[in-house]
N, C-alpha and C positions, 0 to 999 in steps of 0.2 A: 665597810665590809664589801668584797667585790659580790655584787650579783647580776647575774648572765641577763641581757637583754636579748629579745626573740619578735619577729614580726608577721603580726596575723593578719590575711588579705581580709579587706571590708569595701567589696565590688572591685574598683581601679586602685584603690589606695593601702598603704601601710601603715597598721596601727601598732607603734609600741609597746613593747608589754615587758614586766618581770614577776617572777612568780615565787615568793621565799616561805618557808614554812610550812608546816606538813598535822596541819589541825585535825579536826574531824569535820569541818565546814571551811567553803568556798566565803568568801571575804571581798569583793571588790571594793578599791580604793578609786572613786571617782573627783576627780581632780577640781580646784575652781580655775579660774577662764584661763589661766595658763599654767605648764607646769613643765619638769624636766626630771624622766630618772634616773638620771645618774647624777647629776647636784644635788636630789635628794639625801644622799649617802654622807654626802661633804658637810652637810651642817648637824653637828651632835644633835641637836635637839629630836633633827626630824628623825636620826636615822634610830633613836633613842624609842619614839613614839613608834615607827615604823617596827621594829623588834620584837614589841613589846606585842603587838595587832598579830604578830607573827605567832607568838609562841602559843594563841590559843586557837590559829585559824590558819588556813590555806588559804596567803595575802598575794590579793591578783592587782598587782598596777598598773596603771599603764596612762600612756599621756594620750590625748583628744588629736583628734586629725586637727591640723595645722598648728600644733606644737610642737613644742618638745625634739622626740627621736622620731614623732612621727611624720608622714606626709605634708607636704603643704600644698599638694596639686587640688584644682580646683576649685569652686567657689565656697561663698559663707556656707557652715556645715548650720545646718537644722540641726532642731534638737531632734527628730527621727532620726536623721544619718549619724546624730550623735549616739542614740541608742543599736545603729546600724553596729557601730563599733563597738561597744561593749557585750552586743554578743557576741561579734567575729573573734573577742580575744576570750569569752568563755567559750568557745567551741573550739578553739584553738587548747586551750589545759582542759578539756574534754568535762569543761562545769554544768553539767545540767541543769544547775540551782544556786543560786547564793544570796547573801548576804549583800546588799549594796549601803556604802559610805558615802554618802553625797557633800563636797564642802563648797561653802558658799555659791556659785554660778552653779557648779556641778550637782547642788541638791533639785534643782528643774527640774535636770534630763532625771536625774534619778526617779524622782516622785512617776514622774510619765513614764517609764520604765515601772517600775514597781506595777503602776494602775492596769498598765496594758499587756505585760506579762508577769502575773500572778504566778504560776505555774513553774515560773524560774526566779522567782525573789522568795528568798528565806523570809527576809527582814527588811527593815530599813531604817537607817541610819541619816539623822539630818545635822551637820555642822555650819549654825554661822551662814544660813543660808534665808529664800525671803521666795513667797509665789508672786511677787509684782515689783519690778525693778524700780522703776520712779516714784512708791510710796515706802520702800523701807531700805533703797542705798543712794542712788541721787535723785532732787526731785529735778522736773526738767528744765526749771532758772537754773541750776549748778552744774547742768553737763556738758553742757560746750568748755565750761571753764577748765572741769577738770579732762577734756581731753585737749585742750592747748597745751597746758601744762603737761601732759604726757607728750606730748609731741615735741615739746622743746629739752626735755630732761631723761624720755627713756632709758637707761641701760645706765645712767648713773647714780640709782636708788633711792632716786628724789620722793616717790612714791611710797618709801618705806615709814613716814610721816600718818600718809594714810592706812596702810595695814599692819603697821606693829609700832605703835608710836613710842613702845617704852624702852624699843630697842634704837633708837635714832644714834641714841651718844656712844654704841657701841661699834667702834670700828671695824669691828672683824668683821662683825654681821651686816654690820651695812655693805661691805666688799662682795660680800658673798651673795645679796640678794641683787646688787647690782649686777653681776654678773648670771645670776638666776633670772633677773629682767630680760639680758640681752640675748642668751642661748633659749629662753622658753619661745619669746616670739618678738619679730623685729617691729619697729613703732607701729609703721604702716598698717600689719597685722593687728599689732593690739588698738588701735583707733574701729578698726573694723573692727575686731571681736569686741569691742564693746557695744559699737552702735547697733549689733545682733542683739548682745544683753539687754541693750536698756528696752526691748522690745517685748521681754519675758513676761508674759502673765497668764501662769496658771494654777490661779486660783479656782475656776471653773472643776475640775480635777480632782479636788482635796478630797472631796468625797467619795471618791468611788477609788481611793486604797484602803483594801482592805486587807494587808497584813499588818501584822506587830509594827511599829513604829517608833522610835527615840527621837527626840527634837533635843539637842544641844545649841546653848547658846549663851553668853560673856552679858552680861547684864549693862556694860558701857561700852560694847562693843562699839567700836570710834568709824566702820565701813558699813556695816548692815546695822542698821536699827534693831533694837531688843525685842519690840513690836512684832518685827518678823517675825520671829521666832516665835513666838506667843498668838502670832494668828497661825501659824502651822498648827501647833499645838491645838488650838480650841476647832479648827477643820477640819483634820483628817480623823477619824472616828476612831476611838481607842488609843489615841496618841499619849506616849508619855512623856512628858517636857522635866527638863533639867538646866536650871542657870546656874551657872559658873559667875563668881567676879571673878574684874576684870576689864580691859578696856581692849587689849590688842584683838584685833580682828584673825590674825595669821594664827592658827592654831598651835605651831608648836614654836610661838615668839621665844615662851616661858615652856615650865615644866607644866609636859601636857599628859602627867600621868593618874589626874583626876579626868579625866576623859578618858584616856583607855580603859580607867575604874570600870567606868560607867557601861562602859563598849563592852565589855568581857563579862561583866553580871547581866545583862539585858542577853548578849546572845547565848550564854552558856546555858539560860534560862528557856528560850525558846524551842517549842517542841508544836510548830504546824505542819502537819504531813498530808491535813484532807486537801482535795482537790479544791478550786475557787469554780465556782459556777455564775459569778461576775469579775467582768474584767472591763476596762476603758477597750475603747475602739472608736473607729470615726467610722459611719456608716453613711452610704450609698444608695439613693436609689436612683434609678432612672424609669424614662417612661417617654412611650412614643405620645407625642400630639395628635388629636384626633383619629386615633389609630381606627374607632370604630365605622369614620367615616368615610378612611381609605379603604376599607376593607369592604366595605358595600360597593365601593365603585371599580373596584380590582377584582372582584369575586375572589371564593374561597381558593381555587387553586394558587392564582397571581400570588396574593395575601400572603400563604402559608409559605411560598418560593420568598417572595422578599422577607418577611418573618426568619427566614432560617440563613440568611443573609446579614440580619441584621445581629443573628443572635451571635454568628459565627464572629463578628467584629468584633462586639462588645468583650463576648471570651478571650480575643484575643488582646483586646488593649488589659482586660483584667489580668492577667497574666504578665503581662510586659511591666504593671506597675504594683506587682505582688499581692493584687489583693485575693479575697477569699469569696467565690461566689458563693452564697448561702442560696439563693433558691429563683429562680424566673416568676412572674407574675403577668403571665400572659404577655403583654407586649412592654415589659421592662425588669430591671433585673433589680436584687435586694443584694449588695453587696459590702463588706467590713474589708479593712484598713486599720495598719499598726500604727498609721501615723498619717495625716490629713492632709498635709501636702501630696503626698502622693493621691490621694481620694480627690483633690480636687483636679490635679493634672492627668488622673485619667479621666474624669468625668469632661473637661475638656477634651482631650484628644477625642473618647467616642461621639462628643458632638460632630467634630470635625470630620470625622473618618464616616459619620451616616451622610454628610451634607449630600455624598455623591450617590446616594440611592434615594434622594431625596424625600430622605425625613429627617422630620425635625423631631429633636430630642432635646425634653427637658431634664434637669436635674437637680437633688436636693443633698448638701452635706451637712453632717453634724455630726462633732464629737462627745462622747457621754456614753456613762455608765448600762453596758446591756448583761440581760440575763441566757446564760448557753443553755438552751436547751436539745440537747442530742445533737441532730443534726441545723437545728432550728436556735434563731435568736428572740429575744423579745425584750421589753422594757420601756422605757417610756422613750428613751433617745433617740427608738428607732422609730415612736408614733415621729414623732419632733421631723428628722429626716424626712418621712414619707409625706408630712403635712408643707415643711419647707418646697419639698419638689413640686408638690402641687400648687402654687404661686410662683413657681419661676415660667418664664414666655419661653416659648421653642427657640433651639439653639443655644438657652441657658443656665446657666451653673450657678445657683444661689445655696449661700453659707452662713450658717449661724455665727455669732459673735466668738462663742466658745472655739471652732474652726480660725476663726482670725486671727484671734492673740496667742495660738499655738503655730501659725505656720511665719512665725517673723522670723526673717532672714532667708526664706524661700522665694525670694524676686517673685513671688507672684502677686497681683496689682491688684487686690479687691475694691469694688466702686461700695458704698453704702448708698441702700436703698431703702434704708427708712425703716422702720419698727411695724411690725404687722404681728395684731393678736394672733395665737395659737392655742386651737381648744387643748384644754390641759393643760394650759400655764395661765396664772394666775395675771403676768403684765405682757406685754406685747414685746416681743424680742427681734431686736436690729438682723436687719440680714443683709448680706454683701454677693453682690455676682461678681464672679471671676470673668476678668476682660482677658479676652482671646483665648486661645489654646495654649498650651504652655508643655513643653518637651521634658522628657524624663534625665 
């Protein structure tokens, strides 16, 4: 069936999209590590399952910057910049809420999507997907091996062994994903987006979604472990789980209309319209070093002049790497971030950017579950941040573990500094300072 392809700006890049069906709810099809939409149409099966998504929702597709129709300028996309684009193409068909379908790699970005904007997910949807790469798809003895093998075989659907193994002996379909291989993303590419993937673990996370939830998953599924799926299911709070037999990994290998089943009584069912008053966030703080004993030696006027100096900087790197100031604390700020990469390259940059008014500036990040209060936050993530900050040395940027296994594939170089008790947790939690500044 021809359908129109349209592209929505997400910062410098172009994210492809198409939009079929005229539901009573928004529907996002989030894709796994690579995909293409218009081959999608070309194999019955998918455009079969694709149809069927259609006729009870307004189905929004679209392929991941550096696939597909989309973009390929630029570096490894984070899973932030991945959520960057799944807004730009619901603001683009003007969605202010939807449903999100996460399949395999793509159920990440989704879960973290989901956690940190509440307010725009209906639902959520998990296919054949895992929160920790190297314990439920390869462990890390099998991954060199199987990107040799990708590197030698791309685009000739060698791979198709590994994700629909019952369709091997089927010629047409092997032609067809071969050339879905080689139009989704070229080898190069897919060696790279993988060694992003195997980097994914957020587990950390599971907790703090709180809407409706479906976990789908093939009980021999032959690429992601059934396990995955079963620890989804028993983390995320209210989760409903559903196994399928079965062994092929690819969703629609076979007839994938026990899934849409499934897909169509869960959301037809769903009716959440209260506002969420928890969401995921990475939070922020900073804090001048010895502030009180510059201030005795600068007197109140000096003080108050460099003070307003300082505060003008920090506003400005907060701004340049979108985050949300929540509130100043005398000589340092409380500030949230959609996604932690950025929290940590701003928190570097204002180190840098005070070096020349000479102070030092410590800082603490951590991502985890806060509660909104009006214009104020609270919760335990953000004691967690403000106790992190107070153990990092001036001019540094120290980060919780939970910050680490969310910012893979963001070239930024965290050193581990060893586990340090924090009142309010029960074990001592590893922290990592960010080496140097790092550019947006």
């Amino acid at each position: 069936m021809p359908v129109d392809t349209h592209y929505a700006r997400s910062g410098d890049l172009r994210i492809a999209y198409q939009v079929i069906g005229q539901g009573p709810f928004d529907l996002v099809f989030v894709p796994g590590f690579i995909s293409n939409l218009d081959l999608y149409w070309d194999e019955p099966n998918m455009a079969c399952f694709l149809s069927r998504l259609s006729a009870f929702s307004r189905l929004i597709l679209f392929d991941k910057r550096g696939t597909g129709l989309s973009d390929r300028l630029g570096n490894l996309p984070t899973l932030e910049e991945r959520m960057d684009d799944v807004r730009a193409v619901m603001d683009a068909v003007g969605s202010t809420k939807a449903a999100l379908f996460g399949i395999s790699e793509g159920g990440a970005m989704s879960m973290l999507f989901a956690a940190t904007y509440p307010e725009r997910t209906q639902a959520l949807i998990l296919y054949g997907t895992y929160a920790d790469f190297h314990t439920w798809v390869l462990p890390r003895d099998r991954f060199e091996t199987f990107l040799d093998k990708i590197d030698r075989s791309w685009g000739q659907g060698e791979s198709l062994a590994a994700f629909a193994p019952t369709r091997v002996a089927d010629e047409r379909f092997r032609q067809w994903w071969a050339r879905f291989e080689r139009l989704s993303a070229s080898p190069s590419s897919v060696i790279t987006l993988m060694r992003m993937n195997s980097q994914i673990d957020v587990r950390h996370i599971l907790p703090s979604i709180r809407i409706p939830t479906l976990i789908l998953h093939r009980a021999g599924d032959t690429r992601v472990n059934v396990e995955g799926g079963r620890y989804l299911a028993a983390n995320i709070p209210g989760a409903k789980y559903v196994e399928f037999p079965g062994i092929d990994h690819l969703l629609w290998a076979n007839d994938a209309s026990p899934v849409a089943d499934e897909i169509e009584e869960f959301l037809t069912g769903t009716h959440g319209e209260s506002e969420p008053d928890r969401v995921l966030a990475t939070v922020l703080f900073t804090d001048i070093v010895d502030s009180t004993g510059k201030a005795e030696k600068m007197g109140d006027r000096s003080w108050r002049t460099l003070l307003d100096q300082h505060d003008r900087i920090v506003r400005d790197k907060i701004g340049q790497f979108k985050g949300r100031e929540i509130k100043t604390l005398g000589d340092g700020f409380l500030v949230t971030f959609d996604g932690p990469a950025r929290a940590v390259r701003c928190a570097g940059a204002i180190v840098e950017a005070l070096r020349v008014l000479g102070l030092q500036i410590r800082c603490g990040v951590h991502t985890g579950e806060i509660e909104m209060k009006d214009d104020d936050i609270g919760g335990i993530a953000v004691h967690i941040a403000s106790r992190i900050a107070a153990l990092a040395d001036g001019h540094e940027v120290l980060v919780s573990r939970t910050v680490r296994d969310l910012v893979a594939g963001s070239n930024l170089h965290l050193e581990d500094r060893g586990a340090f008790p924090l009142k309010g947790l029960s074990e001592p939690m590893p922290l990592f300072a960010a080496a140097g500044s790092q550019r947006p």
